[in-house]
N, C-alpha and C positions, 0 to 999 in steps of 0.2 A: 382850519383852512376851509373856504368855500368857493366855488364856480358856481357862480349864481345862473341864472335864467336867461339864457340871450348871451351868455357869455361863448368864446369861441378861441380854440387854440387849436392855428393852421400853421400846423410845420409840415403839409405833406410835399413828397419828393417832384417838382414840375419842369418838366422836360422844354428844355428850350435848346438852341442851335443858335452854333459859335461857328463864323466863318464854313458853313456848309454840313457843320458837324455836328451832329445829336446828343446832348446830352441828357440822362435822364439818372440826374441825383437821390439817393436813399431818403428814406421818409425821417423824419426828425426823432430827439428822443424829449420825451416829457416825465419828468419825475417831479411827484409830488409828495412831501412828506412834511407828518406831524410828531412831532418824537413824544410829546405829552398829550395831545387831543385830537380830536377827531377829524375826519375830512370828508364833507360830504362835495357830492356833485349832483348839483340842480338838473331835471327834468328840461330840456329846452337849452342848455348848454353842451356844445360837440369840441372835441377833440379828435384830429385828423391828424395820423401819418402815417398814410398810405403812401406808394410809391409804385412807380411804373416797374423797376428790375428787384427793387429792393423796399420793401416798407420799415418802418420805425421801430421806436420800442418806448411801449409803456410801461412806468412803474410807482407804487402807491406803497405807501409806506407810513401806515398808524398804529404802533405796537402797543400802544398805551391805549387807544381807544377803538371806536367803531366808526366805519366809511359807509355812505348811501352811494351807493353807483348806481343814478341815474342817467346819466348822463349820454350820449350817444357819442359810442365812439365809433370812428370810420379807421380802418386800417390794412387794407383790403391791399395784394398785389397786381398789378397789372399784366403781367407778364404770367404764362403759364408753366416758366420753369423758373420764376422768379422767387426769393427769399421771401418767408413771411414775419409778418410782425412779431416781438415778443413781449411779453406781457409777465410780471413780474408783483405781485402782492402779500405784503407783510401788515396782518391786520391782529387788532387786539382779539373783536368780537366781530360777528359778522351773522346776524338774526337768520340770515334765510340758509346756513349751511353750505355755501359759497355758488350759491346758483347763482347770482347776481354777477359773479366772476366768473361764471362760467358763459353767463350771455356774453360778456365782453367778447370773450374768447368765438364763439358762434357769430358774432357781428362781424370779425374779422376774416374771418374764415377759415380758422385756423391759426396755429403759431409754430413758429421756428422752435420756442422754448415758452412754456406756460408755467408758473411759481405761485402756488397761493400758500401761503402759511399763515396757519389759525393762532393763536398764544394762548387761548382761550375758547372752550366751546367744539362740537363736531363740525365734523366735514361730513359730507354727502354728497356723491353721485348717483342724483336719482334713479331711476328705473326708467328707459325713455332717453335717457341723457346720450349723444353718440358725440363725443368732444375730439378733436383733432389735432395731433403737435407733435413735433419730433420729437421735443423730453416733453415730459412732465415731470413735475415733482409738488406733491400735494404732500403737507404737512399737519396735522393737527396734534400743538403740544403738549395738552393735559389733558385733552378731551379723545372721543375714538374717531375712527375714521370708516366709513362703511362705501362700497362702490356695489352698485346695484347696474349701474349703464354703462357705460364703452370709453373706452381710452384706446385710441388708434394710434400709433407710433410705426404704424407698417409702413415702409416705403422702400426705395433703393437710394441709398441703406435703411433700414430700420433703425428707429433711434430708442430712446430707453425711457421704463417707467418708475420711479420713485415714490412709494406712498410710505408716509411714518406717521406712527402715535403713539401719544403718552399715555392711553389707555389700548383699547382693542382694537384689530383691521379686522372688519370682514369684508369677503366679497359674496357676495348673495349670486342663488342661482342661477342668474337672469346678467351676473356681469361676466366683461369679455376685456380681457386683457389681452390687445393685441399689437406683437412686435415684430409679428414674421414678415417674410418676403420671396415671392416667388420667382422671384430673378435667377438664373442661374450661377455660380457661383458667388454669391452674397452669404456672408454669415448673419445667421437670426440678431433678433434685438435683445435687450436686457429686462428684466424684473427684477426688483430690489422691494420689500415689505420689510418692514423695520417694527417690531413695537415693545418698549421698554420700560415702562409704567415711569417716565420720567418724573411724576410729579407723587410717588411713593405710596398712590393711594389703592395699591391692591389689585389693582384693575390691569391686565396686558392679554396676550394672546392673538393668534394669527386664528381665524377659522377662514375657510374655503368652502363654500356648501357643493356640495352634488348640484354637476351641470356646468358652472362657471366653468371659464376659458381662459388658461394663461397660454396663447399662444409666442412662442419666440422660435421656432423651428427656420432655419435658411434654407437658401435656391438649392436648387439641385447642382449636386457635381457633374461639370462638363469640364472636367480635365484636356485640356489643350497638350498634355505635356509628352513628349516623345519620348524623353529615357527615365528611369526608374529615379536616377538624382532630382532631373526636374521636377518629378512628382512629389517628391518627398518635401522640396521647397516649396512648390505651391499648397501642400495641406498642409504647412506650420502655419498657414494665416488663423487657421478655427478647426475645431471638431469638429468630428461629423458621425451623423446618426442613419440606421439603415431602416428601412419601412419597404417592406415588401418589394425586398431587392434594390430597390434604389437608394442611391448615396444621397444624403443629406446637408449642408453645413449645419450647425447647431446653433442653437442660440444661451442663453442663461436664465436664469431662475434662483433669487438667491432670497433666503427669510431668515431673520435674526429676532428671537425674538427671547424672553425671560423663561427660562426651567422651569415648570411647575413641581414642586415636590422634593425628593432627596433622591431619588430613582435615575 
């Protein structure tokens, strides 16, 4: 499959006015897939779905082979408490270790939910990289997956990070996983690291260097609550943790990964 040069897919969301009345419709969705070969996207070719309250959703999908994402895509919200785009990627191989998917993601401005999965080959989040989304979930299924740069999922609420491989995850000194939220009464976000040698060839393990940052810690407790009952109902929402006298909400942190040894 190809989007040659000059080519143009415009589904973004355009506000017009019905009898006095404003409408400003979500941005389109575009899915492309190749279930056997590849899918490039020519240099000079855009895809738009962007939207004034609500932008679109991209999704690409060549398990079998390798995607060029050249292409420029516009996905941007209008609105500054508006939904953002989501973007969604199921690829065989991917040369540059998914930084090409990761400009998508930076052209947009961010996403609602970001999905890249490798079948084949690393992942990498360079050193530099500062990527932006309520989930994530980065994948690589036989290969390792290393984050060296940022994945910010901090908001109100914070939303959650997902990274798996079929070989090793590290996260090098320099990366920052970030879920938390200073909101008060907000419980922190989630981290899930997964690595399982799916593909049997010896290779798994979680490392974490000295320095990296999983942050998922919530707002502060500002208990509204008057009697001891109410209290008790308002902390079944989340845990909470204490730091130098103040109450915390908590957030998660959760690693699954293969036993080394018999121990």
């Amino acid at each position: 499959m190809a989007l040659g040069a000059g080519a143009r897919l415009a589904l973004s969301g355009i506000t017009q006015t019905y009898a006095g009345k404003t409408i400003a419709p979500p941005g389109g969705q575009v899915a492309l897939s190749s279930s056997a070969g590849n899918i490039s996207l020519a240099a000079g070719s855009v895809i738009d779905i962007s939207g004034q309250e609500q932008a679109g959703s991209f999704s690409l999908s060549a398990p079998k082979g390798t995607a060029t994402l050249a292409a420029t895509l516009t996905g941007t919200v209008a609105s500054a408490t508006g939904t953002h785009a989501s973007l969604n990627f199921d690829i065989g191989r991917l040369d540059d270790g998914g930084a090409s998917a990761y400009g998508y993601l930076k052209a947009v401005g961010g996403a609602q939910d970001f999905g890249l999965r490798l079948r084949q080959g690393d992942l990498v989040v360079g050193a530099g990289e500062n990527l932006h989304a309520h989930t994530f979930n980065l994948s690589a299924d036989t290969g390792g997956l290393t984050v060296a740069g940022t994945l910010d999922v901090s908001g109100t609420p914070p939303g959650a990070i997902t990274l798996a491989a079929g070989d090793k995850v590290r996260l090098t000194s320099s990366a920052q996983l970030l879920a938390g939220v200073n909101t008060d009464n907000q419980r922190g976000g989630r981290v899930f690291i997964e690595s399982v040698d799916r593909d049997d060839d010896g290779v798994s393990g979680i490392t974490v260097d000295s320095s990296a940052v999983l942050a998922v810690r919530g707002g502060r407790v500002n208990d509204p609550a008057k009697t001891a009952g109410d209290q008790t109902r308002y902390l079944a929402d989340g845990d909470t943790v204490t730091e130098n006298g103040t109450r915390y909400f908590a957030g998660a942190i959760h690693l699954r990964a293969l036993r080394n040894g018999d121990g």
